[in-house]
Backbone as CSV, one residue per row, in Angstrom:
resi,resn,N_x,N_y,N_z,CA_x,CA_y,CA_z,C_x,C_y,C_z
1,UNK,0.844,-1.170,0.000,0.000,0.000,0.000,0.897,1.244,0.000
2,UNK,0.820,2.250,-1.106,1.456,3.796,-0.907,1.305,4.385,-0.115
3,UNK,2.216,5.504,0.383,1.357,6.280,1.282,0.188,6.774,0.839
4,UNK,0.182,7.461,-0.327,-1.315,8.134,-0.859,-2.595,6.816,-0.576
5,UNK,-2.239,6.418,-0.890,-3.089,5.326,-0.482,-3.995,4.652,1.297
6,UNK,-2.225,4.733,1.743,-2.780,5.255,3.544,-3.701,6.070,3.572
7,UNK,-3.666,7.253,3.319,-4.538,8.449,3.673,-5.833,8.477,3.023
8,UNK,-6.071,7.622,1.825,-7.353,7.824,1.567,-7.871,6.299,2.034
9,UNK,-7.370,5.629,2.646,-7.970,4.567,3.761,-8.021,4.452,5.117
10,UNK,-7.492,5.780,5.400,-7.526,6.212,6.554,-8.473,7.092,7.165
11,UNK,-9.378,7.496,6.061,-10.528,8.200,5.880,-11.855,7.532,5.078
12,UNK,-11.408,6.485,4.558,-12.076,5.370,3.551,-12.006,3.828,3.753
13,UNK,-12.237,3.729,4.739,-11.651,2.346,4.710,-11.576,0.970,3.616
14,UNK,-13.066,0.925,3.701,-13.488,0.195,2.116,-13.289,0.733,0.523
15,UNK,-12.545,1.882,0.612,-12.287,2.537,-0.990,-11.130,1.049,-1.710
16,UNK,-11.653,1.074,-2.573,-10.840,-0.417,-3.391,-11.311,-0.070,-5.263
17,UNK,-10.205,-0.712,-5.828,-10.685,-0.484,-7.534,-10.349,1.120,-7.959
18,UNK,-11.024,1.372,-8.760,-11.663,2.277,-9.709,-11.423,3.613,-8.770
19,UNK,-12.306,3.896,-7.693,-12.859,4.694,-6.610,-11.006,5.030,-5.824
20,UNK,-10.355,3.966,-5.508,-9.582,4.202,-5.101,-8.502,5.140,-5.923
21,UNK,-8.231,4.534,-7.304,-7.715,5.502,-8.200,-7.885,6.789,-8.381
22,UNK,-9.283,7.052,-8.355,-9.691,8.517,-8.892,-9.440,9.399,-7.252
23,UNK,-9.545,8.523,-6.447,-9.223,9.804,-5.228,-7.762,9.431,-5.045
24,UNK,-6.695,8.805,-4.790,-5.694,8.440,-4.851,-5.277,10.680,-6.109
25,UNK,-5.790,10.278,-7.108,-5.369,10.945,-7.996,-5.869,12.382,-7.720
26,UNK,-6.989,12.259,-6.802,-7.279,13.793,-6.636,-6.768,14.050,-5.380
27,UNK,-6.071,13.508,-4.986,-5.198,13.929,-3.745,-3.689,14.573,-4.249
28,UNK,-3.367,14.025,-5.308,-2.204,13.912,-5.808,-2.158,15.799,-6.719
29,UNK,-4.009,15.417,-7.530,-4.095,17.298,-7.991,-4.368,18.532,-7.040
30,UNK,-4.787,17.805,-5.721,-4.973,18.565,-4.660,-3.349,19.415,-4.068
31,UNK,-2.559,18.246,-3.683,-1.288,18.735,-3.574,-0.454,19.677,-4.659
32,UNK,-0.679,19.200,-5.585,0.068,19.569,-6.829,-0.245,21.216,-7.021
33,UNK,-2.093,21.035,-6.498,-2.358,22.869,-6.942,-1.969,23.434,-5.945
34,UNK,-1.706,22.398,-4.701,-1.396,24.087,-3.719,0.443,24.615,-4.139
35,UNK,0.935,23.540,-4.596,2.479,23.736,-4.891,1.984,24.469,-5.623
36,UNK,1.728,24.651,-7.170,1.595,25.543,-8.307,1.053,26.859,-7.471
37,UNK,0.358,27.193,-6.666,-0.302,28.481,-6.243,0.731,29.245,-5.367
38,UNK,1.882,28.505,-5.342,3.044,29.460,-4.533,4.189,29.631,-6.098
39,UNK,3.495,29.680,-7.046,4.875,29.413,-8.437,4.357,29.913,-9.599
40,UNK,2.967,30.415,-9.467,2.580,31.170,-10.530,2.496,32.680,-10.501
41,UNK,2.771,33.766,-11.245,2.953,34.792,-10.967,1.831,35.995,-11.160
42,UNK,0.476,34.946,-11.990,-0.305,36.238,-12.700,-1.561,35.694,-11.612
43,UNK,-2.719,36.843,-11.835,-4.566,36.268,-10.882,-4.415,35.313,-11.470
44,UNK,-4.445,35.682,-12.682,-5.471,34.703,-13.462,-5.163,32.818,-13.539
45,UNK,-3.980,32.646,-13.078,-3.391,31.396,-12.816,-3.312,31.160,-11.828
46,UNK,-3.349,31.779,-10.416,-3.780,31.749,-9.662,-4.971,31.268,-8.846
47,UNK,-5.994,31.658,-9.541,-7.244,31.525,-9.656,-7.516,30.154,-9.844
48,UNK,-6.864,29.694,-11.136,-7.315,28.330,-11.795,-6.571,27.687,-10.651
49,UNK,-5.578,27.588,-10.015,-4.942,26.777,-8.961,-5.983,26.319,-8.122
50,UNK,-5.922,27.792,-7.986,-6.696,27.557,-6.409,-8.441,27.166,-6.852
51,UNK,-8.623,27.251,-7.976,-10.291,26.102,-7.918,-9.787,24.809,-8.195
52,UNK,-8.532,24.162,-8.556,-8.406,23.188,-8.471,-8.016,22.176,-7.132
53,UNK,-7.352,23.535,-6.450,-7.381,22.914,-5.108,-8.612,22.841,-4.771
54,UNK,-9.588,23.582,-4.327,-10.670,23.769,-3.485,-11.576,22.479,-4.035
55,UNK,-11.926,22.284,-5.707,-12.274,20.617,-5.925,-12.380,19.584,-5.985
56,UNK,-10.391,19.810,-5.781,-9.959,18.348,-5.733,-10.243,17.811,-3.644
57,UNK,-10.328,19.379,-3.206,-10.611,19.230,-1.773,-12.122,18.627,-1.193
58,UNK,-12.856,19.318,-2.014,-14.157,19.158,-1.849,-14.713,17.798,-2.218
59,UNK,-14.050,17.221,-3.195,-14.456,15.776,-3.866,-13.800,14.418,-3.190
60,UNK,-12.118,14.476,-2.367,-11.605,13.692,-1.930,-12.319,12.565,-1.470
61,UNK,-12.752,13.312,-0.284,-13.223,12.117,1.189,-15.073,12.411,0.795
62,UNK,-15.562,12.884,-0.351,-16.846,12.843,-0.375,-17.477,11.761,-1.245
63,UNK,-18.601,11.560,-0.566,-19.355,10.526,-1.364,-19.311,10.720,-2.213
64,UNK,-18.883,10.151,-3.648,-19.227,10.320,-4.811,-18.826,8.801,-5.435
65,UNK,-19.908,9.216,-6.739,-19.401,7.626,-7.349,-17.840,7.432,-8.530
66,UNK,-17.916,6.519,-8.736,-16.508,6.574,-9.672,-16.503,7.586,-10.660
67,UNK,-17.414,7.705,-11.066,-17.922,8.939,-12.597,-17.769,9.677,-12.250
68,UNK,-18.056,10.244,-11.272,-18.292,11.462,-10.628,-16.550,12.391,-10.123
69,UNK,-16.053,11.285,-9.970,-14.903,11.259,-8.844,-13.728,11.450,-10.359
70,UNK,-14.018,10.672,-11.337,-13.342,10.669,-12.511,-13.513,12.142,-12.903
71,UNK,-14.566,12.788,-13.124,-14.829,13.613,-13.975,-13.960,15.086,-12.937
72,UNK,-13.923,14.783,-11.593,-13.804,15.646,-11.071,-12.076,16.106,-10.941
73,UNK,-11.480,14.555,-11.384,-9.977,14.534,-11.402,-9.723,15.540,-12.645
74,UNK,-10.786,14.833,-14.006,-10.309,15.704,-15.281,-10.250,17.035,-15.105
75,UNK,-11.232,17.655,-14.068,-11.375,18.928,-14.168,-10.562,19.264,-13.235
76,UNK,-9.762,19.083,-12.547,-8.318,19.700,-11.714,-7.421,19.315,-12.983
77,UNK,-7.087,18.375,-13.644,-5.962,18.398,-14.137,-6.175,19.093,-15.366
78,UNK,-7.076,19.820,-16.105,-7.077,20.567,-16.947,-7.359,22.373,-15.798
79,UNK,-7.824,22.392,-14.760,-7.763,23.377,-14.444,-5.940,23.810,-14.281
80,UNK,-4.968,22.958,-14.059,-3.678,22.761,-13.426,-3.291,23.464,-15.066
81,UNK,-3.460,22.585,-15.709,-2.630,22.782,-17.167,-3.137,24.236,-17.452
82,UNK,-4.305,24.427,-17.445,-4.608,26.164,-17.965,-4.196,27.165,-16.938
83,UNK,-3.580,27.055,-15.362,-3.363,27.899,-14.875,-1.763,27.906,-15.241
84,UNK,-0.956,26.976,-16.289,0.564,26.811,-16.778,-0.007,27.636,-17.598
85,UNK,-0.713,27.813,-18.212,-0.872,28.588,-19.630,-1.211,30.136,-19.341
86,UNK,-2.171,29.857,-18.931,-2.474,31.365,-18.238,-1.226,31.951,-17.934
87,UNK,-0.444,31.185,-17.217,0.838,31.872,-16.717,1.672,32.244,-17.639
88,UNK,1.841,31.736,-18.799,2.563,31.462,-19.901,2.702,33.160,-20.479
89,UNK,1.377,32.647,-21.389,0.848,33.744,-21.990,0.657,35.271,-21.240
90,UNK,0.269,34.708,-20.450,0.141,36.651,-19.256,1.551,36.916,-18.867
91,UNK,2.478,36.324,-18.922,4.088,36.814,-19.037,4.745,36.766,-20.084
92,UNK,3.601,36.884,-21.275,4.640,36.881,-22.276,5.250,35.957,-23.345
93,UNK,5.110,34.628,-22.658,6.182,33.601,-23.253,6.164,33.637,-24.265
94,UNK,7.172,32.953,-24.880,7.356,32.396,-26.400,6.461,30.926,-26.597
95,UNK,5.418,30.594,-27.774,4.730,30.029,-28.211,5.740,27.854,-28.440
């Protein structure tokens, strides 16, 4: 067993399969956005961080079904990727 895994059976006991993956993984976009929200420099990426934290927070340890829990991973890890872009583009970068 991973640690990520400890922690969402430490709050889940019976999480197994499918269910276990998708929160396993929104723990993983949970962490990931609060790192990115100390490393981005513009609101507007900012912003997208921090709703990806607050979803991937809100969805973890909550009832939800696998679909649900899936759909909620996609939408942190595309919120993650557009607050790289956001950042990108609002400083400028090269394409």
């Amino acid at each position: 067993m991973s640690d990520l895994t400890f922690h969402i059976r430490s709050h889940l006991p019976d999480c197994d399969g499918e269910e276990l993956e998708h929160r396993t993984a929104l723990l993983k976009a949970r962490d990931y956005a609060a790192w990115l929200r100390t490393r981005v420099a513009t609101q507007t990426a900012l912003g997208h961080a921090a709703d990806a934290h607050e979803v991937a927070s809100a969805y973890l340890y909550a009832e939800a079904t696998p679909a649900l829990l899936k759909a909620a991973v996609g939408y942190c890890r595309n919120l993650v990727h557009a607050a790289f872009l956001a950042d990108h583009l609002m400083e400028g970068g090269e394409a």
